[in-house]
PDB file of N, CA, C and O in Angstrom:
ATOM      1  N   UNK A   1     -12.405  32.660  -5.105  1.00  0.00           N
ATOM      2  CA  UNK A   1     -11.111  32.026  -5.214  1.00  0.00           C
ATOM      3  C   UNK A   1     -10.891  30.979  -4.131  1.00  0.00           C
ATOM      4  O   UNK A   1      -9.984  30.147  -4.121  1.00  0.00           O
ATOM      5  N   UNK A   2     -12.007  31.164  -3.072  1.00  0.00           N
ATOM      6  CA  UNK A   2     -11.479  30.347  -2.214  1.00  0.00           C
ATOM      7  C   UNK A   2     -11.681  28.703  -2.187  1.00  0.00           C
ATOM      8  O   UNK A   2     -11.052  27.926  -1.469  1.00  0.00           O
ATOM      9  N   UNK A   3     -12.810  28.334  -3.238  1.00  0.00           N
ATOM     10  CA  UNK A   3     -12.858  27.356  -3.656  1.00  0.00           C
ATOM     11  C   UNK A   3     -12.142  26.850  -4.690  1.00  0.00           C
ATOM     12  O   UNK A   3     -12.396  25.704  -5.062  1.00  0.00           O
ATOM     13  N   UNK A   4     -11.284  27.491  -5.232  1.00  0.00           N
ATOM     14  CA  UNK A   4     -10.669  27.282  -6.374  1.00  0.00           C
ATOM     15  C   UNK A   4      -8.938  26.537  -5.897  1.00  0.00           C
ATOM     16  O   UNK A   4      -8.189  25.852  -6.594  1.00  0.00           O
ATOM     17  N   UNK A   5      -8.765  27.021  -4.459  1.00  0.00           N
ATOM     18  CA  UNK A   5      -7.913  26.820  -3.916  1.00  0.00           C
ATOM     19  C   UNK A   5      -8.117  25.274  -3.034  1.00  0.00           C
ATOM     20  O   UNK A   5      -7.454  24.245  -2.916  1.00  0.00           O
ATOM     21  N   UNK A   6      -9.458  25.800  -2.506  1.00  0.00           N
ATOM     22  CA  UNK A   6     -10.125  24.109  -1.852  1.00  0.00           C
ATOM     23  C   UNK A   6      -9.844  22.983  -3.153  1.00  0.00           C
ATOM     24  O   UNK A   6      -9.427  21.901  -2.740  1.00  0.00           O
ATOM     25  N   UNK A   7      -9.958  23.049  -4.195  1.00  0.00           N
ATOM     26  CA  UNK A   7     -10.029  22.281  -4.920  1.00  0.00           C
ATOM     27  C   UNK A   7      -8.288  21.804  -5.329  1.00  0.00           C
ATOM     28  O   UNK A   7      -7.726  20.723  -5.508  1.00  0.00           O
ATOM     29  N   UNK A   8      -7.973  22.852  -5.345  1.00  0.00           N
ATOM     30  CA  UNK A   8      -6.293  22.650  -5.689  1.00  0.00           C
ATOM     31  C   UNK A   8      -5.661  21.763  -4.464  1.00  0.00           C
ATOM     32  O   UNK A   8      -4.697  21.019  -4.645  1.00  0.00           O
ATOM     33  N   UNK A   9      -6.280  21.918  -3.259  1.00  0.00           N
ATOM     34  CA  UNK A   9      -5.612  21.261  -1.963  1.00  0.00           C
ATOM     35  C   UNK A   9      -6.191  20.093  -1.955  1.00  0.00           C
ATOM     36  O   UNK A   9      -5.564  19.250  -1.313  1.00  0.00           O
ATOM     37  N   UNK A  10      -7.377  19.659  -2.542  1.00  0.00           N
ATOM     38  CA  UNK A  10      -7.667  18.342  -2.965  1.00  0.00           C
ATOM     39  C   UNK A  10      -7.015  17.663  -3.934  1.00  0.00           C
ATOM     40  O   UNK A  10      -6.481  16.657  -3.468  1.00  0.00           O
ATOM     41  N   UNK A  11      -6.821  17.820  -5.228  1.00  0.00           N
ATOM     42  CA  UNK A  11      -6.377  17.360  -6.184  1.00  0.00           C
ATOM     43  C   UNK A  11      -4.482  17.183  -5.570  1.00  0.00           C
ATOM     44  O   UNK A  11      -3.890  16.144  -5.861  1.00  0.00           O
ATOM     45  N   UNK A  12      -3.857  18.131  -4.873  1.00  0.00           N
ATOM     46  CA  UNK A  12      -2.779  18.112  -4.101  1.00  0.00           C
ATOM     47  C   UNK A  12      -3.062  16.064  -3.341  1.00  0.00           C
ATOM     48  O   UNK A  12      -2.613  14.943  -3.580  1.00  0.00           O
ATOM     49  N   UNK A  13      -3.835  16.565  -2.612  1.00  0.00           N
ATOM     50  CA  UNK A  13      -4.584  15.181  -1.524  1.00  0.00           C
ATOM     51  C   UNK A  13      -4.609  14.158  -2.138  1.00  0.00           C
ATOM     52  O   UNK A  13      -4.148  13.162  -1.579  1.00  0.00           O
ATOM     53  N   UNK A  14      -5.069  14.057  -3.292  1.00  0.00           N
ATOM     54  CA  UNK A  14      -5.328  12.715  -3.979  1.00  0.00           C
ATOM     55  C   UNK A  14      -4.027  12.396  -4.737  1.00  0.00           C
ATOM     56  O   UNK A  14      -3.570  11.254  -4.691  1.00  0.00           O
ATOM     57  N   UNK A  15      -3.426  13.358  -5.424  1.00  0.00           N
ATOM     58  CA  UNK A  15      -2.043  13.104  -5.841  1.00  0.00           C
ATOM     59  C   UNK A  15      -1.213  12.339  -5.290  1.00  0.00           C
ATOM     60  O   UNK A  15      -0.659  11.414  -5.883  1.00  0.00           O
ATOM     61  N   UNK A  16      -0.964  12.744  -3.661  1.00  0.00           N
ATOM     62  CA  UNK A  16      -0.395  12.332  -2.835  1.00  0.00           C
ATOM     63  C   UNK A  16      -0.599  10.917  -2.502  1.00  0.00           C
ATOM     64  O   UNK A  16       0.345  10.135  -2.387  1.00  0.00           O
ATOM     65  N   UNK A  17      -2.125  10.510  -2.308  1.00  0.00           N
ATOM     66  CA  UNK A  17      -2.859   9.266  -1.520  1.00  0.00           C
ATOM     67  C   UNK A  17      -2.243   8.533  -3.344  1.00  0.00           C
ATOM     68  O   UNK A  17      -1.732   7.464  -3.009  1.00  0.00           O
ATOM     69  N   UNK A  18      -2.118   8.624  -4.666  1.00  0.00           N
ATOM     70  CA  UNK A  18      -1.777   8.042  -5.713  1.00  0.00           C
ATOM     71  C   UNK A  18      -0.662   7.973  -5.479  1.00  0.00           C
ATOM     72  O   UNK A  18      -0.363   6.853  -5.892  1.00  0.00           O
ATOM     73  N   UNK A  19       0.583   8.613  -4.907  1.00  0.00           N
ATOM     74  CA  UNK A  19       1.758   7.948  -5.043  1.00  0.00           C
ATOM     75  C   UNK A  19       2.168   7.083  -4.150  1.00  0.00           C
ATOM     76  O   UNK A  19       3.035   6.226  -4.316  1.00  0.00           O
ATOM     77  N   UNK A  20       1.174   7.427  -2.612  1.00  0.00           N
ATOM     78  CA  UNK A  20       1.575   6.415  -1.856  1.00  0.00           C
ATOM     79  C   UNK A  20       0.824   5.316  -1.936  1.00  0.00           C
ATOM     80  O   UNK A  20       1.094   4.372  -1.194  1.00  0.00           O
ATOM     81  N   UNK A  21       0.002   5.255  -2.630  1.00  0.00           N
ATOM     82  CA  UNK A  21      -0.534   3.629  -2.499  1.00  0.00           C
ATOM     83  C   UNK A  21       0.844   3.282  -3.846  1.00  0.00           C
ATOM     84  O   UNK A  21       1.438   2.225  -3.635  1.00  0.00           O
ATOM     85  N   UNK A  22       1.197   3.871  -4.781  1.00  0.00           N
ATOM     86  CA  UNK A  22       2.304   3.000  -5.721  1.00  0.00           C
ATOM     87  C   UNK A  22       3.424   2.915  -4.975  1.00  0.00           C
ATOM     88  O   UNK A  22       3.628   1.705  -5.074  1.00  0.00           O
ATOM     89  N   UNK A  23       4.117   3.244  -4.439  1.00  0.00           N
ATOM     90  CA  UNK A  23       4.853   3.066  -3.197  1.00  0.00           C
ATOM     91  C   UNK A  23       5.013   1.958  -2.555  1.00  0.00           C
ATOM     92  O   UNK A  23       6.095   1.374  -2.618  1.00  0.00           O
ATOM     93  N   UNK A  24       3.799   1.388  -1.703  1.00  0.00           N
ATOM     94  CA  UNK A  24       2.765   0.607  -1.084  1.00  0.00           C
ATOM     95  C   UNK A  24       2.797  -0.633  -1.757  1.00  0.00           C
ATOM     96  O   UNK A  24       3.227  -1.664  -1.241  1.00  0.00           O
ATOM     97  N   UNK A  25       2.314  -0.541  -2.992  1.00  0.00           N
ATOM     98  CA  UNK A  25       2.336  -1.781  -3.962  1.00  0.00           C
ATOM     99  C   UNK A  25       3.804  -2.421  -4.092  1.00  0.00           C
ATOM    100  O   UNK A  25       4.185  -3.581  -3.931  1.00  0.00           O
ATOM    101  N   UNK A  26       4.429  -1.346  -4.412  1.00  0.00           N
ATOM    102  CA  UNK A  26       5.294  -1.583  -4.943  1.00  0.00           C
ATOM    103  C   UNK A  26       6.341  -2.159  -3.712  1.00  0.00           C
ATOM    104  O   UNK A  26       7.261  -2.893  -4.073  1.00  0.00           O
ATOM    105  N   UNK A  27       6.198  -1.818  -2.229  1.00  0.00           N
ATOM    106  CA  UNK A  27       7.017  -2.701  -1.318  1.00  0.00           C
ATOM    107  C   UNK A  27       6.214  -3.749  -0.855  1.00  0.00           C
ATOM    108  O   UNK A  27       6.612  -4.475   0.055  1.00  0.00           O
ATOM    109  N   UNK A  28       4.803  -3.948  -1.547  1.00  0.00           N
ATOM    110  CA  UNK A  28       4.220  -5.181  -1.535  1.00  0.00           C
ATOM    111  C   UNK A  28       4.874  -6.539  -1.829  1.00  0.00           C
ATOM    112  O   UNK A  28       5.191  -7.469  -1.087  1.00  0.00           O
ATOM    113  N   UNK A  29       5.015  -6.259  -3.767  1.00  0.00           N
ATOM    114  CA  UNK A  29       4.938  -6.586  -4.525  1.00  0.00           C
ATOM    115  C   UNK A  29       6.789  -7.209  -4.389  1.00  0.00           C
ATOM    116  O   UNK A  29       7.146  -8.259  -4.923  1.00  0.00           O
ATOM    117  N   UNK A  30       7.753  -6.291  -3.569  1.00  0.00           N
ATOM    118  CA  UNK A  30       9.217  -6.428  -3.629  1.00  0.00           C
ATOM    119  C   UNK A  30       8.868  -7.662  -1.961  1.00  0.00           C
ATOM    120  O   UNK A  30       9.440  -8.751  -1.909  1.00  0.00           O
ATOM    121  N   UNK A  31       8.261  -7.374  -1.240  1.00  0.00           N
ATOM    122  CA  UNK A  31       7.985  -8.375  -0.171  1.00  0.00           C
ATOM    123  C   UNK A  31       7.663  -9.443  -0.533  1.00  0.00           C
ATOM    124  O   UNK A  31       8.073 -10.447   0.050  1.00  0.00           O
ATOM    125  N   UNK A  32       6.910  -9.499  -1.508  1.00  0.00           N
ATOM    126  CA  UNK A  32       6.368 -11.017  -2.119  1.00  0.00           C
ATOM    127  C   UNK A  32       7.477 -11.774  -2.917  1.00  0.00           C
ATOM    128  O   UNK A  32       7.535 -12.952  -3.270  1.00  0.00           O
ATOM    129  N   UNK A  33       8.355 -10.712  -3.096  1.00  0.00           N
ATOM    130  CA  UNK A  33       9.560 -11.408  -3.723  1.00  0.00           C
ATOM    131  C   UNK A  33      10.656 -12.228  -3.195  1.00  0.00           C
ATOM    132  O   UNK A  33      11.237 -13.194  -3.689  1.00  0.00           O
ATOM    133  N   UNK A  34      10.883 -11.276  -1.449  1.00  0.00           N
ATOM    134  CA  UNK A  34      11.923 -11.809  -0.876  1.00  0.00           C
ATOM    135  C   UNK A  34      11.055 -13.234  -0.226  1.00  0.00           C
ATOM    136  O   UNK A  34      11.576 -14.348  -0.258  1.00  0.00           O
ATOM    137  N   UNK A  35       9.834 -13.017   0.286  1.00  0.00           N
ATOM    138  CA  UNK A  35       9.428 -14.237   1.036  1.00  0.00           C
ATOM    139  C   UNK A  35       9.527 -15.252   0.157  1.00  0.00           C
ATOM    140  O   UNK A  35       9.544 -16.348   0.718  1.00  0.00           O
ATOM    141  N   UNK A  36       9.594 -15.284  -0.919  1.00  0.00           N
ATOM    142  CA  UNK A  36       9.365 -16.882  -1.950  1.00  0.00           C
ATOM    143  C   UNK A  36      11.159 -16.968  -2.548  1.00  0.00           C
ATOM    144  O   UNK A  36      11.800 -17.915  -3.003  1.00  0.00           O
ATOM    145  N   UNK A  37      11.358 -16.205  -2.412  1.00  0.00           N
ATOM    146  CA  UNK A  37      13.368 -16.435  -2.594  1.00  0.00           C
ATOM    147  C   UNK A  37      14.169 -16.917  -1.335  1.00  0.00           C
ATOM    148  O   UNK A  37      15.223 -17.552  -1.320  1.00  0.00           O
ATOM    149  N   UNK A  38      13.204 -16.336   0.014  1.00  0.00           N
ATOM    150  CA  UNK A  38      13.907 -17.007   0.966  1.00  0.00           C
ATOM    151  C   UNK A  38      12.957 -18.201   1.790  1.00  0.00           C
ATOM    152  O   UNK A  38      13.081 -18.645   2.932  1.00  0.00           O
ATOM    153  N   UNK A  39      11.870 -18.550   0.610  1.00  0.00           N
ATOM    154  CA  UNK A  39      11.390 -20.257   0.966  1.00  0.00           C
ATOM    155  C   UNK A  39      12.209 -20.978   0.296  1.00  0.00           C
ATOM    156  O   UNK A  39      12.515 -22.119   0.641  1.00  0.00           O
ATOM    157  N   UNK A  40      12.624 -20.438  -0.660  1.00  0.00           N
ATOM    158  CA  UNK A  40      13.191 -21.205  -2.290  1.00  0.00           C
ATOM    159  C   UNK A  40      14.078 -21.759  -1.860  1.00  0.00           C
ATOM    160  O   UNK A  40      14.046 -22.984  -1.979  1.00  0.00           O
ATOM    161  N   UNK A  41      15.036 -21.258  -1.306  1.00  0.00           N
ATOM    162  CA  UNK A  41      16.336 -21.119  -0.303  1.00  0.00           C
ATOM    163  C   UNK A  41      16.343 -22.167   0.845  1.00  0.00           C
ATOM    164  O   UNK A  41      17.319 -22.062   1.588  1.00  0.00           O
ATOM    165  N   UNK A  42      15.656 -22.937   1.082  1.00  0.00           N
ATOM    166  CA  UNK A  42      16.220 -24.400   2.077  1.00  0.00           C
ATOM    167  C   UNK A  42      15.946 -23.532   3.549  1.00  0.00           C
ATOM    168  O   UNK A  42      15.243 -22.549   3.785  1.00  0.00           O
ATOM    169  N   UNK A  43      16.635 -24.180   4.218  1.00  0.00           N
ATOM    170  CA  UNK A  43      16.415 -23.549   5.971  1.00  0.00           C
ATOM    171  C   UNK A  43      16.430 -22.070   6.099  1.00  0.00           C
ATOM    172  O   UNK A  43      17.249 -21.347   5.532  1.00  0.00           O
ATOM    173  N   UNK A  44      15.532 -21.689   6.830  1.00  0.00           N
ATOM    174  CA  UNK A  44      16.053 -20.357   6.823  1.00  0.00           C
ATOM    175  C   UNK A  44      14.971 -19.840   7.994  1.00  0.00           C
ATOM    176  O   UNK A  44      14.067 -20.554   8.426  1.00  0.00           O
ATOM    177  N   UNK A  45      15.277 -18.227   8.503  1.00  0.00           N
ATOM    178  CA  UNK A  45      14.842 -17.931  10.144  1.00  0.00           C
ATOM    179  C   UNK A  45      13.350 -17.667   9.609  1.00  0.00           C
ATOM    180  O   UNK A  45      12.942 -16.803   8.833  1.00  0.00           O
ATOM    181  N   UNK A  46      12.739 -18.591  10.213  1.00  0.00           N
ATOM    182  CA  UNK A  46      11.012 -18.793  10.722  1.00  0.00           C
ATOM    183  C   UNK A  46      10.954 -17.276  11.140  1.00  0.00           C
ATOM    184  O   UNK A  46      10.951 -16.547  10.148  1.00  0.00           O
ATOM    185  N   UNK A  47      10.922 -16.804  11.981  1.00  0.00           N
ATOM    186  CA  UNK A  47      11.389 -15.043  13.112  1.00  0.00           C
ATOM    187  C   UNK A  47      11.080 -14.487  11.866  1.00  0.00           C
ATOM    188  O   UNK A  47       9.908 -14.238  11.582  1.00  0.00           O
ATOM    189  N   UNK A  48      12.203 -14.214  10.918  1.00  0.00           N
ATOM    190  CA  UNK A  48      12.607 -13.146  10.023  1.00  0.00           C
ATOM    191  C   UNK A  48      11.146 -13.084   8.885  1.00  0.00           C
ATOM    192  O   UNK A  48      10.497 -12.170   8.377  1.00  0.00           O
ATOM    193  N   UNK A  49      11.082 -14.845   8.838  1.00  0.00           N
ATOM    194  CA  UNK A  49       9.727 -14.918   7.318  1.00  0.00           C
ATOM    195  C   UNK A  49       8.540 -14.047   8.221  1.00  0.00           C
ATOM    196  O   UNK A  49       7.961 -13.037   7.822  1.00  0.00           O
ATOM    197  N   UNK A  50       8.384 -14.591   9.281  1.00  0.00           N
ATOM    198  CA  UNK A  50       6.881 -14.452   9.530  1.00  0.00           C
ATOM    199  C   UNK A  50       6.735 -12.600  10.019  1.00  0.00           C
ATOM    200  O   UNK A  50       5.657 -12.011  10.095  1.00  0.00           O
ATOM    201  N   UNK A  51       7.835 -12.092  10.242  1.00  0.00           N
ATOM    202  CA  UNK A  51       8.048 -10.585  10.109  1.00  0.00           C
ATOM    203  C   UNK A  51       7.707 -10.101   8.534  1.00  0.00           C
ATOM    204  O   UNK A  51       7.083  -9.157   8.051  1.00  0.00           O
ATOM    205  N   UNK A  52       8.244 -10.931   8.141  1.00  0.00           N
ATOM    206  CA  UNK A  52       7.898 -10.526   6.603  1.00  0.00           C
ATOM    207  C   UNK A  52       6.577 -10.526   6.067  1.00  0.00           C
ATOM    208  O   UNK A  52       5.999  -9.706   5.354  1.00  0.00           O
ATOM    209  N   UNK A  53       6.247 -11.532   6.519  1.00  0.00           N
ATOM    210  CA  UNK A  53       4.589 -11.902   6.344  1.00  0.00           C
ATOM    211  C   UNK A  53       3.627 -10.446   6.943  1.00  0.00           C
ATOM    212  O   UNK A  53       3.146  -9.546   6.255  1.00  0.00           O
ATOM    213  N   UNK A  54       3.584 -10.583   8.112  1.00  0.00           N
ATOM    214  CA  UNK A  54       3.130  -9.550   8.961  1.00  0.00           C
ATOM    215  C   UNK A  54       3.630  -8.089   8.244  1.00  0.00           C
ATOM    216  O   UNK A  54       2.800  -7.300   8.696  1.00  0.00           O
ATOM    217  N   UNK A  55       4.240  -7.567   7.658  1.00  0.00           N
ATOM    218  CA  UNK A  55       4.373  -6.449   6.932  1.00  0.00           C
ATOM    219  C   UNK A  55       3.749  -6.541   6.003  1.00  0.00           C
ATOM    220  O   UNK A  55       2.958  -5.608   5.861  1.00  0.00           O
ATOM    221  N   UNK A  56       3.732  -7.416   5.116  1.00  0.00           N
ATOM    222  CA  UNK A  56       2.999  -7.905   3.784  1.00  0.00           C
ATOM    223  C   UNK A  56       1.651  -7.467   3.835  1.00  0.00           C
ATOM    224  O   UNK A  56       1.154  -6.594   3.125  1.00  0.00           O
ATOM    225  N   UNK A  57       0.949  -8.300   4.949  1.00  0.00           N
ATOM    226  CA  UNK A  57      -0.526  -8.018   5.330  1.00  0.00           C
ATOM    227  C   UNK A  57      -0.643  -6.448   6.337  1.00  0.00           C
ATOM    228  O   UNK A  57      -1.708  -5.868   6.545  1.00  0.00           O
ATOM    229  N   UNK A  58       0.397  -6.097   6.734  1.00  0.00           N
ATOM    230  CA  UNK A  58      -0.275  -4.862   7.021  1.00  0.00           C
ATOM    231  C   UNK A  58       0.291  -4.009   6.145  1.00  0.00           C
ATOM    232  O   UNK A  58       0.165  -2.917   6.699  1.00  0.00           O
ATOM    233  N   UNK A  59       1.022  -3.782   4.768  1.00  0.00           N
ATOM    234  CA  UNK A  59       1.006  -3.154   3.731  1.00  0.00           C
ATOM    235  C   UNK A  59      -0.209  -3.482   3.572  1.00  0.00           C
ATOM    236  O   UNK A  59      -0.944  -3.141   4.499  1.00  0.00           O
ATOM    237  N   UNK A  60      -0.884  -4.253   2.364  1.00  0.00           N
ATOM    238  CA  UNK A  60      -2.232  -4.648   2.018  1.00  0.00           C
ATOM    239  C   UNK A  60      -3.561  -3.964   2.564  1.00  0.00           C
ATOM    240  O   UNK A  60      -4.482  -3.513   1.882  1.00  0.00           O
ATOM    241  N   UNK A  61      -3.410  -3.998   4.422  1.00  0.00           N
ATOM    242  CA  UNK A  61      -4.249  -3.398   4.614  1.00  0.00           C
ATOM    243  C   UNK A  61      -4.459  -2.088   4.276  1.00  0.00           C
ATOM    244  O   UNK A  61      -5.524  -1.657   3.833  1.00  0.00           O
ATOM    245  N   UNK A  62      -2.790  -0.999   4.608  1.00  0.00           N
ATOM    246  CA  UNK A  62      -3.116   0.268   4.002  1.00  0.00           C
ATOM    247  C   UNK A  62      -3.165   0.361   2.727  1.00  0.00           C
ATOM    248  O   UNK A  62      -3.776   1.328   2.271  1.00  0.00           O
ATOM    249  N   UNK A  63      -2.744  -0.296   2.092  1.00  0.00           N
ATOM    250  CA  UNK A  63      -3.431  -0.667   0.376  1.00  0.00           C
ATOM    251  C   UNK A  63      -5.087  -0.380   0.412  1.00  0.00           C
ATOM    252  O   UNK A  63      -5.863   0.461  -0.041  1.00  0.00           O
ATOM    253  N   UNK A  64      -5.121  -1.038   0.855  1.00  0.00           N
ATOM    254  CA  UNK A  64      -7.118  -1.670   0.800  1.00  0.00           C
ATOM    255  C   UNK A  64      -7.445   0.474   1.133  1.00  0.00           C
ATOM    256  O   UNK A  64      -8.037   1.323   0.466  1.00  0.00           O
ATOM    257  N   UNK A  65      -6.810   0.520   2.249  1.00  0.00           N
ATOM    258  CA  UNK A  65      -7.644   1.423   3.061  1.00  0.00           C
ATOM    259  C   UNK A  65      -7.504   2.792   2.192  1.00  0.00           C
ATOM    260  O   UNK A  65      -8.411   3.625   2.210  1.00  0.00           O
ATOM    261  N   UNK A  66      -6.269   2.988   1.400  1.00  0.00           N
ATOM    262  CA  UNK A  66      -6.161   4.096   0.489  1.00  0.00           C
ATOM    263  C   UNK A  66      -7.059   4.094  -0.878  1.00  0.00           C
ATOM    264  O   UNK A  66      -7.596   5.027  -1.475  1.00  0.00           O
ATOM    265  N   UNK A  67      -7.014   2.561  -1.171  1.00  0.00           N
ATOM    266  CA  UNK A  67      -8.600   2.247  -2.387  1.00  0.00           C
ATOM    267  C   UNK A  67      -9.293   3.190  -2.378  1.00  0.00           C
ATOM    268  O   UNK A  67      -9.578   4.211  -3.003  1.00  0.00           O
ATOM    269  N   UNK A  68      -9.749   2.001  -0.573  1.00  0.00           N
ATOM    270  CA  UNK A  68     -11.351   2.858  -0.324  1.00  0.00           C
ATOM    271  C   UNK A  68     -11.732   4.357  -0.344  1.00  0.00           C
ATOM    272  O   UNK A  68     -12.841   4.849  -0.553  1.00  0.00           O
ATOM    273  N   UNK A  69     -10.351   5.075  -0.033  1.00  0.00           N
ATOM    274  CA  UNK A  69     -10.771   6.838   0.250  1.00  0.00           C
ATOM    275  C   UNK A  69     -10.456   7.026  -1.219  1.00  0.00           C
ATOM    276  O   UNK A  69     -11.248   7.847  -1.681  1.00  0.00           O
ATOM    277  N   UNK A  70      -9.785   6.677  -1.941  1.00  0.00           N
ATOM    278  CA  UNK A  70      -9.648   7.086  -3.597  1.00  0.00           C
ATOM    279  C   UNK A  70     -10.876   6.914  -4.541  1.00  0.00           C
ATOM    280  O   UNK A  70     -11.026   7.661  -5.509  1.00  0.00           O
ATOM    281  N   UNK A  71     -11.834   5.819  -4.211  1.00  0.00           N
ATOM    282  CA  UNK A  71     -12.502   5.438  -4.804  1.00  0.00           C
ATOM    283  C   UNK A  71     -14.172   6.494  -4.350  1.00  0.00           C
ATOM    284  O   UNK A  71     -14.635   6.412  -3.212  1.00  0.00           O
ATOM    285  N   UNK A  72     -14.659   7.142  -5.135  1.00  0.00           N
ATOM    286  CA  UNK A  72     -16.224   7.787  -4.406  1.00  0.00           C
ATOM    287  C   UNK A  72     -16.910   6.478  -4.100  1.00  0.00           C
ATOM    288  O   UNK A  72     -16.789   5.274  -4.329  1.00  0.00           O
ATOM    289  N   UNK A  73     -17.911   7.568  -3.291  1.00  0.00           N
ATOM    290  CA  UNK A  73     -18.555   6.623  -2.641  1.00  0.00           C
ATOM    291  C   UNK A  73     -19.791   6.416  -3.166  1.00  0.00           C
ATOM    292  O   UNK A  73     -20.309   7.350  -3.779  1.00  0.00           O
ATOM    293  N   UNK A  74     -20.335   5.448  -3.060  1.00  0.00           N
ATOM    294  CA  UNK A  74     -21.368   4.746  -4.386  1.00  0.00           C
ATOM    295  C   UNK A  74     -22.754   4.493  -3.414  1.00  0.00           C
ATOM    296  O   UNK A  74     -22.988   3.489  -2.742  1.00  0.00           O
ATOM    297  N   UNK A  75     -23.526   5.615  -3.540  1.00  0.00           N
ATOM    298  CA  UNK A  75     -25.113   5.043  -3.020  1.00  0.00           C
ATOM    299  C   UNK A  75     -25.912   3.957  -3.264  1.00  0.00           C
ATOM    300  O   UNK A  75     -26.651   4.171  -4.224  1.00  0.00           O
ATOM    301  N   UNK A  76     -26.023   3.105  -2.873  1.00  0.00           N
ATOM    302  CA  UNK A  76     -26.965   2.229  -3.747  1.00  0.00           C
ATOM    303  C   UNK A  76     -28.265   1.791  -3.137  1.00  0.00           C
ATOM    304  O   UNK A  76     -29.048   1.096  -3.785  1.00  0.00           O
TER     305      UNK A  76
END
């Protein structure tokens, strides 16, 4: 049983690493929205965009990095 349980605490694991990368995307995807509504928008605080930016790309990265552990790993 005790593997039966190892396995349940995995499938738990990956469940988890699946909702937070949609999560992830998904305040990607709402970031990519405000930065091009508030270029669209005429003057506006340089400070605030490039904060925005910098979240963007370090969402992405933990994007990338949850892929990689979701995805097996491929001998070649």
């Amino acid at each position: 049983m005790r593997g039966n349980a190892r396995l349940k605490a995995m499938d738990l694991d990956v469940e988890a690493l699946k909702a937070r990368l949609a999560a992830l995307k998904t305040e990607h995807r709402d970031l990519d929205d405000v930065i091009a509504r508030l270029a669209e928008r005429g003057p506006f605080d340089q400070l605030q965009l490039q904060r925005l930016k910098k979240r963007k790309l370090l969402l992405k990265d933990q994007i990338s990095k949850i892929e990689s552990e979701l995805l097996p790993d491929i001998i070649a």
